[in-house]
PDB file as gemmi writes it, atoms N, CA and C in Angstrom:
CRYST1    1.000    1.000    1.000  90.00  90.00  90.00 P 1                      
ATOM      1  N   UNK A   1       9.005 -12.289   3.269  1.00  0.00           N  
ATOM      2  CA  UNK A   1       9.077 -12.792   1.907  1.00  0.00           C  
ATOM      3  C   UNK A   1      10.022 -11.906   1.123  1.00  0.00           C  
ATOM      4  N   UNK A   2      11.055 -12.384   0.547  1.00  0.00           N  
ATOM      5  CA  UNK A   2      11.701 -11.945  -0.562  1.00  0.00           C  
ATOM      6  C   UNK A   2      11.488 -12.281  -1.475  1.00  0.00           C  
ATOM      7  N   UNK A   3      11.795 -11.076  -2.609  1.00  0.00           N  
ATOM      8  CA  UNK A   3      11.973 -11.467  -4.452  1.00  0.00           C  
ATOM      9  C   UNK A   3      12.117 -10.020  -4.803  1.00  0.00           C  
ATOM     10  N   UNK A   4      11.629  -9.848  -6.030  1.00  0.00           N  
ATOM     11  CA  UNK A   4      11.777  -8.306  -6.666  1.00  0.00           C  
ATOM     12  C   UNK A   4      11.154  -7.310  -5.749  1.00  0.00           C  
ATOM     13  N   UNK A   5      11.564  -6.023  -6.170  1.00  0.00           N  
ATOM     14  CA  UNK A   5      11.061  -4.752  -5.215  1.00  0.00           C  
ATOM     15  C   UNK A   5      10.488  -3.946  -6.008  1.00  0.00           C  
ATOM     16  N   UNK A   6       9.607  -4.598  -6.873  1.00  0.00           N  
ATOM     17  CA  UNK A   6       8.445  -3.719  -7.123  1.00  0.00           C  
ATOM     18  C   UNK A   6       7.258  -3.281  -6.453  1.00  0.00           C  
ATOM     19  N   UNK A   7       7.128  -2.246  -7.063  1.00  0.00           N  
ATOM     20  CA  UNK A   7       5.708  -1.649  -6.502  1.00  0.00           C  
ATOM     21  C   UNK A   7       4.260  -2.525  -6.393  1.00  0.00           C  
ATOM     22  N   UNK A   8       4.364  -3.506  -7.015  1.00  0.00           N  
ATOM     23  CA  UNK A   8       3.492  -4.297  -7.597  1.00  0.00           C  
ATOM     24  C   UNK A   8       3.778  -5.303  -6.559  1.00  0.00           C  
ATOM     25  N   UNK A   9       4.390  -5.966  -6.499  1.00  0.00           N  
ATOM     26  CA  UNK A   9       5.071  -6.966  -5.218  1.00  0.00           C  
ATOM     27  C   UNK A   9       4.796  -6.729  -4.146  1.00  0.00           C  
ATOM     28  N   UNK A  10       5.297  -5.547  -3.861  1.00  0.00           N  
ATOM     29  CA  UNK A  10       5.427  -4.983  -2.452  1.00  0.00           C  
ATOM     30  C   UNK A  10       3.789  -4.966  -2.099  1.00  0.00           C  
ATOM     31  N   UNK A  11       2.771  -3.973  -2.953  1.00  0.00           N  
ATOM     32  CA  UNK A  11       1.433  -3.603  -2.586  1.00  0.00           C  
ATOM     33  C   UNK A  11       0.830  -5.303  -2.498  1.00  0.00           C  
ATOM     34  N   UNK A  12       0.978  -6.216  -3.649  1.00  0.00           N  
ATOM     35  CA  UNK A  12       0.630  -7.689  -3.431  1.00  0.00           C  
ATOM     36  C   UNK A  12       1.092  -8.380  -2.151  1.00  0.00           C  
ATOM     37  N   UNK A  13       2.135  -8.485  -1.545  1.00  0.00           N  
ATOM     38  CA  UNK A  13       2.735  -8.991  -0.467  1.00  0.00           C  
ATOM     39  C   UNK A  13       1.718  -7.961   0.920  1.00  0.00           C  
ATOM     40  N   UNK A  14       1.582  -6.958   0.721  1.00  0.00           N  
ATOM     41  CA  UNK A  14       0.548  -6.124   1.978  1.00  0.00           C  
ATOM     42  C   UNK A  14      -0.682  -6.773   2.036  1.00  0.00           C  
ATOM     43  N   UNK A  15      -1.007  -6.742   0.555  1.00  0.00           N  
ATOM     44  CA  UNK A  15      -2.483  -7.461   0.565  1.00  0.00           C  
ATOM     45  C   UNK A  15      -3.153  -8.850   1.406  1.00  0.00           C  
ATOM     46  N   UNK A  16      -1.698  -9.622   1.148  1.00  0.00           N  
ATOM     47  CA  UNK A  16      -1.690 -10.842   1.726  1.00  0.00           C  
ATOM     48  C   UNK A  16      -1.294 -10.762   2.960  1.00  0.00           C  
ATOM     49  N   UNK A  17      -1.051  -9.584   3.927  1.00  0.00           N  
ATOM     50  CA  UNK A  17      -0.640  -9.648   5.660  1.00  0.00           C  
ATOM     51  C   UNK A  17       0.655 -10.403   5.166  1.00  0.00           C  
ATOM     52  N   UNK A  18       1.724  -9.934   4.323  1.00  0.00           N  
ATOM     53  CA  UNK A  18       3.232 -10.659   4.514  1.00  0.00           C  
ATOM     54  C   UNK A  18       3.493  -9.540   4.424  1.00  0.00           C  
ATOM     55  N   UNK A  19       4.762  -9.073   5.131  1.00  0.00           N  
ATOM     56  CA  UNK A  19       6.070  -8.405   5.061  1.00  0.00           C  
ATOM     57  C   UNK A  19       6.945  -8.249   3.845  1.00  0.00           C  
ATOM     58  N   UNK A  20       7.207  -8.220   2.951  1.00  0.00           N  
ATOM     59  CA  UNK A  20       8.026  -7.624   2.125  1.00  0.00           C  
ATOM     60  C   UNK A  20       9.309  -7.873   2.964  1.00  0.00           C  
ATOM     61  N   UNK A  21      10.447  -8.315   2.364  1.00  0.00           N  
ATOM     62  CA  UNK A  21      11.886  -7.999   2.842  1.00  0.00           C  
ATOM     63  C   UNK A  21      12.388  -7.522   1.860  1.00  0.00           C  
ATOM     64  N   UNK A  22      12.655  -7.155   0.728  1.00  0.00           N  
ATOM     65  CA  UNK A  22      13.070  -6.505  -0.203  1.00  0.00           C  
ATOM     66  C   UNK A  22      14.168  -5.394   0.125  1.00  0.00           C  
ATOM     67  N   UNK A  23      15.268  -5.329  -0.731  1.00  0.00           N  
ATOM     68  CA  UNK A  23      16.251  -4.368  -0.266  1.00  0.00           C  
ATOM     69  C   UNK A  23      14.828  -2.963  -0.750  1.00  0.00           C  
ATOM     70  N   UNK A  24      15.763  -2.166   0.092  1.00  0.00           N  
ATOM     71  CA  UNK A  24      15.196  -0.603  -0.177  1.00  0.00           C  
ATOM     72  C   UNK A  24      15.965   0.108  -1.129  1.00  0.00           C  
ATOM     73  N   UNK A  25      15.360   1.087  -2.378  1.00  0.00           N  
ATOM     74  CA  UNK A  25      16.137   1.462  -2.968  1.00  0.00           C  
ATOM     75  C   UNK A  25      16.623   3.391  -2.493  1.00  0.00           C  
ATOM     76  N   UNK A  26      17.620   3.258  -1.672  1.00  0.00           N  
ATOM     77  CA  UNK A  26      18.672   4.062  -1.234  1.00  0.00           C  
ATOM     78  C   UNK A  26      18.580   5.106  -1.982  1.00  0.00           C  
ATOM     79  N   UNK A  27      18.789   5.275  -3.393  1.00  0.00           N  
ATOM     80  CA  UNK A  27      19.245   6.205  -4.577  1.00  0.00           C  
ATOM     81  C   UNK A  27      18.150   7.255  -4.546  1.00  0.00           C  
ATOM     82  N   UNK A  28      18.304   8.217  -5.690  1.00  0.00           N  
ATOM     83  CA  UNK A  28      17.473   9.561  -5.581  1.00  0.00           C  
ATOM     84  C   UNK A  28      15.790   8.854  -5.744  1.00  0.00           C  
ATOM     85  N   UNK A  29      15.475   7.726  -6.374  1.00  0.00           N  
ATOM     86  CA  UNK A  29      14.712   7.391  -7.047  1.00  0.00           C  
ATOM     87  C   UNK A  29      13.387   6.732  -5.925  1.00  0.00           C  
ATOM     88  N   UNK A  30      11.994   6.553  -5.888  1.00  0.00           N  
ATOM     89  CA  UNK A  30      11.148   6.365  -4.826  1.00  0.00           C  
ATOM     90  C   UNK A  30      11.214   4.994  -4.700  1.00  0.00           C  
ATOM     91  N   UNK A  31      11.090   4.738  -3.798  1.00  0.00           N  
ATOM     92  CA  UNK A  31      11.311   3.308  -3.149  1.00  0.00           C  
ATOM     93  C   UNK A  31       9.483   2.481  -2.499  1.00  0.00           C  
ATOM     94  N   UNK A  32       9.741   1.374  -3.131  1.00  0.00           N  
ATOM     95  CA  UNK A  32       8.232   0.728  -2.883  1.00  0.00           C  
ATOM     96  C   UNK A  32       8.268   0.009  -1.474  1.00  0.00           C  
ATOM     97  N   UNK A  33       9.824   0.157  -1.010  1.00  0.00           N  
ATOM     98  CA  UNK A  33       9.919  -0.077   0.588  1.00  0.00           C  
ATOM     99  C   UNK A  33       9.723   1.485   1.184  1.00  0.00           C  
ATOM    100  N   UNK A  34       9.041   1.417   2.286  1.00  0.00           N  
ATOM    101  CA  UNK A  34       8.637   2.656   2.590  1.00  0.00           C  
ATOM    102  C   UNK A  34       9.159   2.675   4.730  1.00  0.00           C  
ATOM    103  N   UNK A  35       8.832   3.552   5.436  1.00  0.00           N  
ATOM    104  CA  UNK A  35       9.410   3.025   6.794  1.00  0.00           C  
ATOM    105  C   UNK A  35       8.496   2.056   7.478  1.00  0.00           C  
ATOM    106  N   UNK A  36       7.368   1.628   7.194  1.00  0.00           N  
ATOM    107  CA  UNK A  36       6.865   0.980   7.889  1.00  0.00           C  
ATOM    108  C   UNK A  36       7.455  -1.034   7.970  1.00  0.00           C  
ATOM    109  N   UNK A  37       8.540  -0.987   6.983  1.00  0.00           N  
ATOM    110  CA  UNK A  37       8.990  -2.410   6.824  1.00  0.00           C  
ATOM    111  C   UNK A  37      10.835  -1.758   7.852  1.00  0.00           C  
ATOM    112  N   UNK A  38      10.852  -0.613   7.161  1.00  0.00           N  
ATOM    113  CA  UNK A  38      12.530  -0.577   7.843  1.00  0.00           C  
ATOM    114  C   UNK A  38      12.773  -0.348   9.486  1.00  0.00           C  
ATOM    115  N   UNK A  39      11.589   0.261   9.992  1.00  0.00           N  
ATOM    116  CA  UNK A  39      11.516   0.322  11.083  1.00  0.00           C  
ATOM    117  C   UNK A  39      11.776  -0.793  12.109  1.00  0.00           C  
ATOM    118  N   UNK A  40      11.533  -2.241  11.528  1.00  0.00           N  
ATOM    119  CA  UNK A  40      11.579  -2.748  12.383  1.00  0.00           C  
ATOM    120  C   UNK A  40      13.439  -4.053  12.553  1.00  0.00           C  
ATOM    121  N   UNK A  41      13.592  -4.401  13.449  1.00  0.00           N  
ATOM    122  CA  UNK A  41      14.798  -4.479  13.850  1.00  0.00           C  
ATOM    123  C   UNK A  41      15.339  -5.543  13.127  1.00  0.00           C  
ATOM    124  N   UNK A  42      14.186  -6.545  12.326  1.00  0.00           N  
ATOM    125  CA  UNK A  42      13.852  -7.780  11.556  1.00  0.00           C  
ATOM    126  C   UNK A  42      13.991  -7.533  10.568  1.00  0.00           C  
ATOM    127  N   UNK A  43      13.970  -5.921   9.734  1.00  0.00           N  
ATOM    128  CA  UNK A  43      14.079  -5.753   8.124  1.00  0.00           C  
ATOM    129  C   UNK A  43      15.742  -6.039   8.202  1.00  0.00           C  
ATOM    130  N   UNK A  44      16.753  -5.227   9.100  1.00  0.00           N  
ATOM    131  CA  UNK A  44      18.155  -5.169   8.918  1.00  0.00           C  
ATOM    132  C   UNK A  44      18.540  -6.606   9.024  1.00  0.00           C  
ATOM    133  N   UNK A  45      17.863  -7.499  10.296  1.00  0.00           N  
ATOM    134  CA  UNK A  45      18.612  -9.092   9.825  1.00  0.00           C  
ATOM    135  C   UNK A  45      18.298  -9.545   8.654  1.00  0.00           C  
ATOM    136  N   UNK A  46      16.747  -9.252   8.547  1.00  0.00           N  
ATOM    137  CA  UNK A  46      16.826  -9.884   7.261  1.00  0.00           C  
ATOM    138  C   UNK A  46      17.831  -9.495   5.515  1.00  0.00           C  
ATOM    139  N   UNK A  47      17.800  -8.754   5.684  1.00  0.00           N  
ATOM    140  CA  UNK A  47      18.884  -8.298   4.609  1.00  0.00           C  
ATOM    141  C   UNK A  47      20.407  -8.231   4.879  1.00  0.00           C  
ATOM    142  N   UNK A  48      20.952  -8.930   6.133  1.00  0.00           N  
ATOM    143  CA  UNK A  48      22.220  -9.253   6.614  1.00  0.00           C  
ATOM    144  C   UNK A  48      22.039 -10.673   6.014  1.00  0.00           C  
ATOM    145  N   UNK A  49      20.892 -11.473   6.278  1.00  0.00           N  
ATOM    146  CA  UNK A  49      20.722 -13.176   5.848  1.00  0.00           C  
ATOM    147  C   UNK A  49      20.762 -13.248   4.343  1.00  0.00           C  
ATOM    148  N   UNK A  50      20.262 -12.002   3.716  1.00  0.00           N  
ATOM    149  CA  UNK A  50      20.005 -12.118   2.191  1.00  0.00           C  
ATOM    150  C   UNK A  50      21.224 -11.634   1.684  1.00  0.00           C  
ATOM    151  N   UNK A  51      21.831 -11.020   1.928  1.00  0.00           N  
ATOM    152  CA  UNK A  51      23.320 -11.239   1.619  1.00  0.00           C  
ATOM    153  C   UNK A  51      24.465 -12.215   1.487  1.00  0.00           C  
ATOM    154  N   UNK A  52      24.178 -12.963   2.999  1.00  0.00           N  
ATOM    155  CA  UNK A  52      24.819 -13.893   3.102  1.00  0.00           C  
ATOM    156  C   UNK A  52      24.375 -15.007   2.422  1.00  0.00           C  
ATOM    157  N   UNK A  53      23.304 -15.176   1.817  1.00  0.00           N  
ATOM    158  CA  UNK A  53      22.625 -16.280   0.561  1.00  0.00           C  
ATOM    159  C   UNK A  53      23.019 -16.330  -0.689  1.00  0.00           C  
ATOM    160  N   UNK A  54      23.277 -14.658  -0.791  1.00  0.00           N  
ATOM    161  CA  UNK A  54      23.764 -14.534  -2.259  1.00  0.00           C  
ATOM    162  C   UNK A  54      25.267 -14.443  -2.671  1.00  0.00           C  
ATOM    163  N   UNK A  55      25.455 -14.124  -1.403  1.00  0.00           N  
ATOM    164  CA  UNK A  55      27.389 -14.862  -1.684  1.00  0.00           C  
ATOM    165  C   UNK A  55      28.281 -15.526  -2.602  1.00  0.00           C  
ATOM    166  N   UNK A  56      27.463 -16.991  -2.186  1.00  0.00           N  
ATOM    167  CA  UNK A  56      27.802 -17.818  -2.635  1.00  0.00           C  
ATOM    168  C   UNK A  56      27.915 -18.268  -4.289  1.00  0.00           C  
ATOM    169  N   UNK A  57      26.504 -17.487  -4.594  1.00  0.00           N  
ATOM    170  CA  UNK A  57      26.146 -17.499  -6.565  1.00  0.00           C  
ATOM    171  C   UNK A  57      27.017 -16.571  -6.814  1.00  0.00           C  
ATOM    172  N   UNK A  58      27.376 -15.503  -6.320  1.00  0.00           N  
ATOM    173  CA  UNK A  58      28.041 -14.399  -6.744  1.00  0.00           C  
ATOM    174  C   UNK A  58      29.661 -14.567  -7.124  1.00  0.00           C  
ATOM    175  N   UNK A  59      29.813 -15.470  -6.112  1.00  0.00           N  
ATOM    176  CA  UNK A  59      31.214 -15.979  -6.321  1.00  0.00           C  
ATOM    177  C   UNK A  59      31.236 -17.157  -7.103  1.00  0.00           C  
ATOM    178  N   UNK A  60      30.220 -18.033  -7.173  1.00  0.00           N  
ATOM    179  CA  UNK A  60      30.352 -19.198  -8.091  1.00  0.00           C  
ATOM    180  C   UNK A  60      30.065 -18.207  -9.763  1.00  0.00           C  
ATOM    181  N   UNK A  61      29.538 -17.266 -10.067  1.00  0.00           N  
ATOM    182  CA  UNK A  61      29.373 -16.256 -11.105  1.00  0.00           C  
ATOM    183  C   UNK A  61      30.721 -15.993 -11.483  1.00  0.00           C  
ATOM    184  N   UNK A  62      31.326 -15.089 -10.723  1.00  0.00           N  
ATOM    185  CA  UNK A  62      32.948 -14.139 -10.934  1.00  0.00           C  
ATOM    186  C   UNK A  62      33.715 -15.504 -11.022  1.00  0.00           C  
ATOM    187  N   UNK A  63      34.030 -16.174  -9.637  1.00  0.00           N  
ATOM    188  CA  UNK A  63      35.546 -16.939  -9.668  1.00  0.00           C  
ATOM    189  C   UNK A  63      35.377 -18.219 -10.393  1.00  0.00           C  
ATOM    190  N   UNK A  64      33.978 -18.833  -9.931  1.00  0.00           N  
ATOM    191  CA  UNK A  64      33.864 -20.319 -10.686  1.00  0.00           C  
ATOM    192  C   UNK A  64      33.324 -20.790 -11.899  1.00  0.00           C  
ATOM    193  N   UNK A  65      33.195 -19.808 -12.565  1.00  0.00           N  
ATOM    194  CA  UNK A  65      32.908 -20.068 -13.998  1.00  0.00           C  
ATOM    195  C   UNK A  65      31.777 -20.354 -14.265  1.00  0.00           C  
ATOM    196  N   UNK A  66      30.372 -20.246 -13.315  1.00  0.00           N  
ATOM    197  CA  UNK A  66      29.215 -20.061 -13.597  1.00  0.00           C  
ATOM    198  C   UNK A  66      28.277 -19.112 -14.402  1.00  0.00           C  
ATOM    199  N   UNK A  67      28.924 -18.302 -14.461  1.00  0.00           N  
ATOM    200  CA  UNK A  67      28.166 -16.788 -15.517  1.00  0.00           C  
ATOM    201  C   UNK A  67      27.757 -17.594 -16.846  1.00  0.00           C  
ATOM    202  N   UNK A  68      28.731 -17.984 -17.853  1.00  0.00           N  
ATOM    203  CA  UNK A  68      28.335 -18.159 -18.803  1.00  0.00           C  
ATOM    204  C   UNK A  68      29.184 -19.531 -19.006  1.00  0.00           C  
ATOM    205  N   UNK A  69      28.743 -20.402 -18.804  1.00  0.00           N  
ATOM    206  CA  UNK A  69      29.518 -22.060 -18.595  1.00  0.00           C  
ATOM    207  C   UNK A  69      29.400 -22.631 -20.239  1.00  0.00           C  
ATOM    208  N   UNK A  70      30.237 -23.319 -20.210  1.00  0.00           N  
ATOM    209  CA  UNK A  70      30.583 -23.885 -21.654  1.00  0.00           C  
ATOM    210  C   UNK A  70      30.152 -25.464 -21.438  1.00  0.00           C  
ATOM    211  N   UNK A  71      29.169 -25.733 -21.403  1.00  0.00           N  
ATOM    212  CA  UNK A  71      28.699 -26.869 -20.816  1.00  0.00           C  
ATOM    213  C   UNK A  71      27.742 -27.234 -21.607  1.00  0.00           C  
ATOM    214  N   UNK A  72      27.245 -28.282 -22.166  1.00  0.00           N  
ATOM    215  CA  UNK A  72      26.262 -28.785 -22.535  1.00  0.00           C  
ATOM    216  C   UNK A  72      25.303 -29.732 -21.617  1.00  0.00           C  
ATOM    217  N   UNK A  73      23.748 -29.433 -21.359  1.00  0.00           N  
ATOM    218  CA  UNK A  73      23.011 -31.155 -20.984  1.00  0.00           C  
ATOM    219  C   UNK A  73      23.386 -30.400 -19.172  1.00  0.00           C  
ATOM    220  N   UNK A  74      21.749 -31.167 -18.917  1.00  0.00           N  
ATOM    221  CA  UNK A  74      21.791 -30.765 -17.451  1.00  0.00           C  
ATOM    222  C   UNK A  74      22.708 -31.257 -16.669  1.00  0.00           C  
ATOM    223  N   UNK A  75      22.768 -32.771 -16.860  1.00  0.00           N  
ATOM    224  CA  UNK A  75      24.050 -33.095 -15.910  1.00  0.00           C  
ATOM    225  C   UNK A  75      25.517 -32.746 -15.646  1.00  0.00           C  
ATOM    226  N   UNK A  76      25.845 -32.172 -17.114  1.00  0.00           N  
ATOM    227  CA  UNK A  76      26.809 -31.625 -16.638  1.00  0.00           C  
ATOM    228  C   UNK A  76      27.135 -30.210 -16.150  1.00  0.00           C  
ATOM    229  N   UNK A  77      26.252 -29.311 -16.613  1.00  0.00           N  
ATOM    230  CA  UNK A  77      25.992 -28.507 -15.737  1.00  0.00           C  
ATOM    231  C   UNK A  77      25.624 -28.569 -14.386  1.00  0.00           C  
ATOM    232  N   UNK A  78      24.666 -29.410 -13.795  1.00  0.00           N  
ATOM    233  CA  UNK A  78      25.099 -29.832 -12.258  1.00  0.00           C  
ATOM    234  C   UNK A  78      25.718 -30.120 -12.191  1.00  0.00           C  
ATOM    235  N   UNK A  79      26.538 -30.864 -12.447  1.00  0.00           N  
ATOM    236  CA  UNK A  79      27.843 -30.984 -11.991  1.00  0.00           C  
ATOM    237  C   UNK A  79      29.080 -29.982 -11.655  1.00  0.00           C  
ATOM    238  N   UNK A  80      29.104 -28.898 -12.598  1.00  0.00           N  
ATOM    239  CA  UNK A  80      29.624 -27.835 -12.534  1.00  0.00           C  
ATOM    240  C   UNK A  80      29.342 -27.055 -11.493  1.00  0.00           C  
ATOM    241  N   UNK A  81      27.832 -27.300 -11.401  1.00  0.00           N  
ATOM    242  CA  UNK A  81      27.271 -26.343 -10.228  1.00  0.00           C  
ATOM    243  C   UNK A  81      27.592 -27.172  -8.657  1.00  0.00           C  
ATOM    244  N   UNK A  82      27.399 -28.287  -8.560  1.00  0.00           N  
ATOM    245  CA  UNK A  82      28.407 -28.766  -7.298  1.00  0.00           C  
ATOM    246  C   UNK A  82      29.348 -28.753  -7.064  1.00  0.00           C  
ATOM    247  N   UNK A  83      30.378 -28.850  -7.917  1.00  0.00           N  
ATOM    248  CA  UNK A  83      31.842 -28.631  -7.820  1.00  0.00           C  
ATOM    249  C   UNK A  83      31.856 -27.640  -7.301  1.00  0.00           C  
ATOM    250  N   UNK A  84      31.371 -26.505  -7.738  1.00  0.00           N  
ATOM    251  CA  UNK A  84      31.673 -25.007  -7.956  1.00  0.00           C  
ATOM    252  C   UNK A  84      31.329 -24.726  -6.475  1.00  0.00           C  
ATOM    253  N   UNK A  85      30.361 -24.930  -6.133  1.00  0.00           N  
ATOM    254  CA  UNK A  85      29.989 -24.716  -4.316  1.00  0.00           C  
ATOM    255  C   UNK A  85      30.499 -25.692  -3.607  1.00  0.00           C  
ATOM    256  N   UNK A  86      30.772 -27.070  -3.988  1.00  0.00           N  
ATOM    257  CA  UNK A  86      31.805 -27.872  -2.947  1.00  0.00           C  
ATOM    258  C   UNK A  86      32.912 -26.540  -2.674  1.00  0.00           C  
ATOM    259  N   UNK A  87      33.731 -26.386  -3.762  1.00  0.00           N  
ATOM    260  CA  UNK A  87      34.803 -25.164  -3.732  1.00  0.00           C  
ATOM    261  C   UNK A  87      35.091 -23.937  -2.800  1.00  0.00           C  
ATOM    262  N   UNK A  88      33.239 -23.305  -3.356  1.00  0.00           N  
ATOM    263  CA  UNK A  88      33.422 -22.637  -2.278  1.00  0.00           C  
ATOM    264  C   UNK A  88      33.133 -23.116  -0.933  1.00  0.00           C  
ATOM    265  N   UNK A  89      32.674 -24.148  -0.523  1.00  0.00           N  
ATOM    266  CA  UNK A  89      33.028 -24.213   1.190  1.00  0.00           C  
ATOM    267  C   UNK A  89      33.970 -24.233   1.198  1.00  0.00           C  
ATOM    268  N   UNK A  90      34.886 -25.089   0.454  1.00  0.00           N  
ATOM    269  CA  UNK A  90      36.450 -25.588   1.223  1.00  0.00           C  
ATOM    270  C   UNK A  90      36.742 -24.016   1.142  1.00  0.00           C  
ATOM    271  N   UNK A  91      36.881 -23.343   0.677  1.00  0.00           N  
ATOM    272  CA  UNK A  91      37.093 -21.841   0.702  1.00  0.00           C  
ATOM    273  C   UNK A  91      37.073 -21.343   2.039  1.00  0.00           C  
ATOM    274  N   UNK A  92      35.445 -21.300   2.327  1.00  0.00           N  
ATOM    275  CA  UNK A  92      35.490 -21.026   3.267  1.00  0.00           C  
ATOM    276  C   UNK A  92      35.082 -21.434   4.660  1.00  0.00           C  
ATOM    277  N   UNK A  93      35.844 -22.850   4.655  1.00  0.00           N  
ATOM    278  CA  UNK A  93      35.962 -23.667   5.674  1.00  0.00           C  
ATOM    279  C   UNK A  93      37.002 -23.156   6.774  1.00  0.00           C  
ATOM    280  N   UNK A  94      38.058 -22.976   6.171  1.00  0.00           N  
ATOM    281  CA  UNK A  94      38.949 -22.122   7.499  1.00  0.00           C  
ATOM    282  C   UNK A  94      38.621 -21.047   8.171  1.00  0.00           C  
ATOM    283  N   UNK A  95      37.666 -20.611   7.790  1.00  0.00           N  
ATOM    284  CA  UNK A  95      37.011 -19.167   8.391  1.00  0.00           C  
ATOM    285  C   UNK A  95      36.123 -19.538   9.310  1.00  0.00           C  
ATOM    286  N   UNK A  96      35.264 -20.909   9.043  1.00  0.00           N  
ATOM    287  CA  UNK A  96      33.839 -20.917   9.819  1.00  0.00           C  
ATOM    288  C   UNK A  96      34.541 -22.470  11.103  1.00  0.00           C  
ATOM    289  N   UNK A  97      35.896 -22.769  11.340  1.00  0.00           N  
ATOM    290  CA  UNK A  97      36.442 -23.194  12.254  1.00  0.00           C  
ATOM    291  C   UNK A  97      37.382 -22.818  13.026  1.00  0.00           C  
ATOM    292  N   UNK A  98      37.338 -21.682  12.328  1.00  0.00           N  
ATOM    293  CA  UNK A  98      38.276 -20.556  13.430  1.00  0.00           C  
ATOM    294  C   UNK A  98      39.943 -21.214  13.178  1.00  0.00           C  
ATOM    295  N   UNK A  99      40.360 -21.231  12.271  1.00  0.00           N  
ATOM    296  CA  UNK A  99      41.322 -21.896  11.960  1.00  0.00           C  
ATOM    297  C   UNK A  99      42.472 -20.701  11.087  1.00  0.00           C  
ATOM    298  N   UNK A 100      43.118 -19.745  11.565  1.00  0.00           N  
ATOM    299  CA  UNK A 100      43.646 -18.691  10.823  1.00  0.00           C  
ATOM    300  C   UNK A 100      45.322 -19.060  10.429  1.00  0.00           C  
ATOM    301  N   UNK A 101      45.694 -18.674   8.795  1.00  0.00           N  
ATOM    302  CA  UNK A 101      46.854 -18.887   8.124  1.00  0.00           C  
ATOM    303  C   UNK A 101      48.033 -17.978   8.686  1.00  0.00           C  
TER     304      UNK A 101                                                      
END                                                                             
């Protein structure tokens, strides 16, 4: 299970026999991921997969004009928001057919 990496989360997610995937926080500061989640060979894919999920918003954020959209009314904001990820596949469609410029 992913979401926030609180202390609160993390001890709730134990309670319930789930795993926590939560990034670990690296920095000087204590971390509510502890080794008993990093140890295993399943924390590193999983945070290779959670990367690769967030990609996509990250770049529809910076390049496609999702951060702060000038849009009014849900539909057109979905709309924005499909365009914006149609985009990025075609992006990165030449990459995932092995197709190099």
């Amino acid at each position: 299970m992913g979401a926030d990496k609180t202390a609160d989360f993390v001890s709730d997610m134990r309670d319930f026999n789930v795993t926590p995937h939560v990034a670990q926080n690296t920095t000087n500061r204590l971390s509510a991921i502890d080794g008993r989640t990093i140890r295993h060979c399943g924390y590193e894919l999983s945070q290779q997969k959670r990367k690769r999920v967030e990609e996509p918003f990250g770049w529809g954020k910076t390049i496609g004009g999702l951060a702060r959209p000038m849009l009014r009314g849900v539909k057109k904001l979905d709309f924005k928001f499909t365009l914006t990820m149609a985009a990025y596949d075609l992006i990165k469609l030449p990459r995932l057919i092995g197709v190099t410029a």
